[in-house]
KOLBA-261100 format. One record per residue (C-alpha): residue in three letters; residue number from 0; z negated, x negated, y. Coordinates in nm, 4 decimals, always signed. Each point is the difference from the previous one (the first is absolute). Example, Ala and Ser with C-alpha at 12.3 -4.5 7.8 and 13.67 -1.06 7.14 Angstrom:
BEGIN
<site><res>ALA</res><n>0</n><zz>-0.7800</zz><xx>-1.2300</xx><yy>-0.4500</yy></site>
<site><res>SER</res><n>1</n><zz>+0.0660</zz><xx>-0.1370</xx><yy>+0.3440</yy></site>
This chain:
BEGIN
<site><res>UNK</res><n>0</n><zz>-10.4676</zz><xx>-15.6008</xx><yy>+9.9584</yy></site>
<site><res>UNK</res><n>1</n><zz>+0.1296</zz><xx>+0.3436</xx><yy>+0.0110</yy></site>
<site><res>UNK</res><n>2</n><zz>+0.3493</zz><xx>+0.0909</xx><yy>-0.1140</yy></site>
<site><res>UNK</res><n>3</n><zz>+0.2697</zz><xx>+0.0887</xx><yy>+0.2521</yy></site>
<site><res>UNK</res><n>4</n><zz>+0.0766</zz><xx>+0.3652</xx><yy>+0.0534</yy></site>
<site><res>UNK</res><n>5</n><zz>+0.2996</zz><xx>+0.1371</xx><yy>-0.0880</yy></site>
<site><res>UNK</res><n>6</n><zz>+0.2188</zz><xx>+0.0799</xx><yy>+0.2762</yy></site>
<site><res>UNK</res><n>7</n><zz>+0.2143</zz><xx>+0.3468</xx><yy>+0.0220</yy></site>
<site><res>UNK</res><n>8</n><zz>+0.3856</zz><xx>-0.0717</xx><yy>-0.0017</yy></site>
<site><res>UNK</res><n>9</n><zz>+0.0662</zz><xx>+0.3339</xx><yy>+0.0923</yy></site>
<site><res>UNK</res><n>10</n><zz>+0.0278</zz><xx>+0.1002</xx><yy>+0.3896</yy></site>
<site><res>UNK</res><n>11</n><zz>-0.0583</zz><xx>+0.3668</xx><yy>+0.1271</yy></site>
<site><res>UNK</res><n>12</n><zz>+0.2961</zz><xx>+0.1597</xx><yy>+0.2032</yy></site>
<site><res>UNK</res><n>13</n><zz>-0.1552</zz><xx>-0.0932</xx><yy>+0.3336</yy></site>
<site><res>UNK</res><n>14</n><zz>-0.0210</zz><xx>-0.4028</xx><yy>-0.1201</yy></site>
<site><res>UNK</res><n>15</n><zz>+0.3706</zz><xx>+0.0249</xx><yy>-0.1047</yy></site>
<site><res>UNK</res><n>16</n><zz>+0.1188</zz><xx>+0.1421</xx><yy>+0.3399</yy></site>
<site><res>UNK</res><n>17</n><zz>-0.1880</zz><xx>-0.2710</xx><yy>+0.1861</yy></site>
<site><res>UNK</res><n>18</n><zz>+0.1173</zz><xx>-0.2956</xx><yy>-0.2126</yy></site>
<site><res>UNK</res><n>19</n><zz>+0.3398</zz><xx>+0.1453</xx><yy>+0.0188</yy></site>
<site><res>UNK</res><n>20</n><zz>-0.0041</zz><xx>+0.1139</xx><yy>+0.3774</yy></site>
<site><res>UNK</res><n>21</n><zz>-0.1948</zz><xx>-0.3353</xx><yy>+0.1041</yy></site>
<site><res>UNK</res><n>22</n><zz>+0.2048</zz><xx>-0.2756</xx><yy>-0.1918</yy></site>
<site><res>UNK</res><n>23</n><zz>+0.0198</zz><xx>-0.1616</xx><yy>+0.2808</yy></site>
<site><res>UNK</res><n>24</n><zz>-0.3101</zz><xx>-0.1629</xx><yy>+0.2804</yy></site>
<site><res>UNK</res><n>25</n><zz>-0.0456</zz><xx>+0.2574</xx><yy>+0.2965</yy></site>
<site><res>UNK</res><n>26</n><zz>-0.0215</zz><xx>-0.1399</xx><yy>+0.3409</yy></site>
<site><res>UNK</res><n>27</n><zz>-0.4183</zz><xx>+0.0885</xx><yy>+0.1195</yy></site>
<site><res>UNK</res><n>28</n><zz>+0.1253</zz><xx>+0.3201</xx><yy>+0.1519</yy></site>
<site><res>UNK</res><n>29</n><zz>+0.1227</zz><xx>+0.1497</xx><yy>-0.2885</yy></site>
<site><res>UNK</res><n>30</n><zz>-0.2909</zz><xx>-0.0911</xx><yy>-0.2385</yy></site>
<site><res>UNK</res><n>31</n><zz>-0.2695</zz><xx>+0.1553</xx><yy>+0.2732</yy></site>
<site><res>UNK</res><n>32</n><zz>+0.2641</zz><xx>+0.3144</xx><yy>+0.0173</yy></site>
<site><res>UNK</res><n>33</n><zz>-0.0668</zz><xx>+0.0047</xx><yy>-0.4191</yy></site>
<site><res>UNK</res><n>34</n><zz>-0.3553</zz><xx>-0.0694</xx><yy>-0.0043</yy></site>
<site><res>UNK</res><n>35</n><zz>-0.0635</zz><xx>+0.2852</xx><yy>+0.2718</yy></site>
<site><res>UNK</res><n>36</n><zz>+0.1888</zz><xx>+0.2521</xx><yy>-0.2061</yy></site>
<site><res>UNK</res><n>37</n><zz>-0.1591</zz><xx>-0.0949</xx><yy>-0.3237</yy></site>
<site><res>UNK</res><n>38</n><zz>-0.3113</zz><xx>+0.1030</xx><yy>+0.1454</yy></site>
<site><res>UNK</res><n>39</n><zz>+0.1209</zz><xx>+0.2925</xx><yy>+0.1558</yy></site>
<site><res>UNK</res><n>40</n><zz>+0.0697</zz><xx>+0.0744</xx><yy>-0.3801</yy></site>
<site><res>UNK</res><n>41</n><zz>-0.3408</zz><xx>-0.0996</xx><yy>-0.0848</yy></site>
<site><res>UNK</res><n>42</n><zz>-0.1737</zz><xx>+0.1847</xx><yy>+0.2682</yy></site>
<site><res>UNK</res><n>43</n><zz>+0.2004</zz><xx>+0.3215</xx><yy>-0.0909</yy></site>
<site><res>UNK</res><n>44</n><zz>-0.1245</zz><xx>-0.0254</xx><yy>-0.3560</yy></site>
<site><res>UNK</res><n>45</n><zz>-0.3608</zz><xx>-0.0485</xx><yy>+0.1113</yy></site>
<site><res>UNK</res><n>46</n><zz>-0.0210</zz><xx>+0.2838</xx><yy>+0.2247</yy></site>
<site><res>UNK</res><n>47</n><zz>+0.1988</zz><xx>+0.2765</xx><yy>-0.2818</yy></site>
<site><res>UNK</res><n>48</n><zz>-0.2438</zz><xx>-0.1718</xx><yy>-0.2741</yy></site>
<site><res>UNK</res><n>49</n><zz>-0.2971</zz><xx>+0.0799</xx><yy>+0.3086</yy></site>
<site><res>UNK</res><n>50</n><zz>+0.1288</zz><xx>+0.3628</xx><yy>+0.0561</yy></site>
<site><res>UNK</res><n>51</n><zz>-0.0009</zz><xx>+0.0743</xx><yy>-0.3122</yy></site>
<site><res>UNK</res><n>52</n><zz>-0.3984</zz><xx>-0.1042</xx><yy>-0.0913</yy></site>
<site><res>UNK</res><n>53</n><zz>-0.0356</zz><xx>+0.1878</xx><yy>+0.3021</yy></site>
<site><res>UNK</res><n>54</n><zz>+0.1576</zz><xx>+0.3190</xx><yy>-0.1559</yy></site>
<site><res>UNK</res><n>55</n><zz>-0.1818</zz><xx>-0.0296</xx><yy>-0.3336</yy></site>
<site><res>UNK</res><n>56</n><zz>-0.3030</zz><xx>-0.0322</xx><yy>+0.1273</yy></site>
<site><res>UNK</res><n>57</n><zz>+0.0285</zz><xx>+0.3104</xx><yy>+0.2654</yy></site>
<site><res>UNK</res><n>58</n><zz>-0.1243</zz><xx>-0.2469</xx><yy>+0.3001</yy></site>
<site><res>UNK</res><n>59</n><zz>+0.0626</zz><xx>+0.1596</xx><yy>+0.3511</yy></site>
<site><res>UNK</res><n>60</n><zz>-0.0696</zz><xx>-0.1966</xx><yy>+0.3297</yy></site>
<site><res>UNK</res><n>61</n><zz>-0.3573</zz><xx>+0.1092</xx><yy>-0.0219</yy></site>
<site><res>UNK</res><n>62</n><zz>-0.0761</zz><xx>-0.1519</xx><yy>-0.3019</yy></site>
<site><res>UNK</res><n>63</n><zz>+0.0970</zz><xx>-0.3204</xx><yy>+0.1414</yy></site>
């Protein structure tokens, strides 16, 4: 049997906002309103990380 991981008591600044802001149960609207901006959020970060390979490696649209 493996041994049980030990789990993280400490929350980063985004998981403290939500547990504080979200204490209470959303009606459906309001939980697809959070899930679509949290990957807004995620999107965002994919396309800067994206850009930025782009960048460093000098690609232009006809390298593609």
């Amino acid at each position: 049997m493996q041994p049980i991981p030990e789990t993280s008591t400490t929350f980063s600044n985004a998981q403290l906002l939500l547990l504080k802001a979200f204490s209470s149960n959303l009606t459906e609207e309001e939980l697809l309103h959070l899930q679509h901006a949290y990957a807004q959020i995620l999107g965002r970060r994919v396309i800067v990380g994206a850009n930025e390979v782009w960048d460093e490696k000098g690609w232009t649209t006809d390298t593609m």
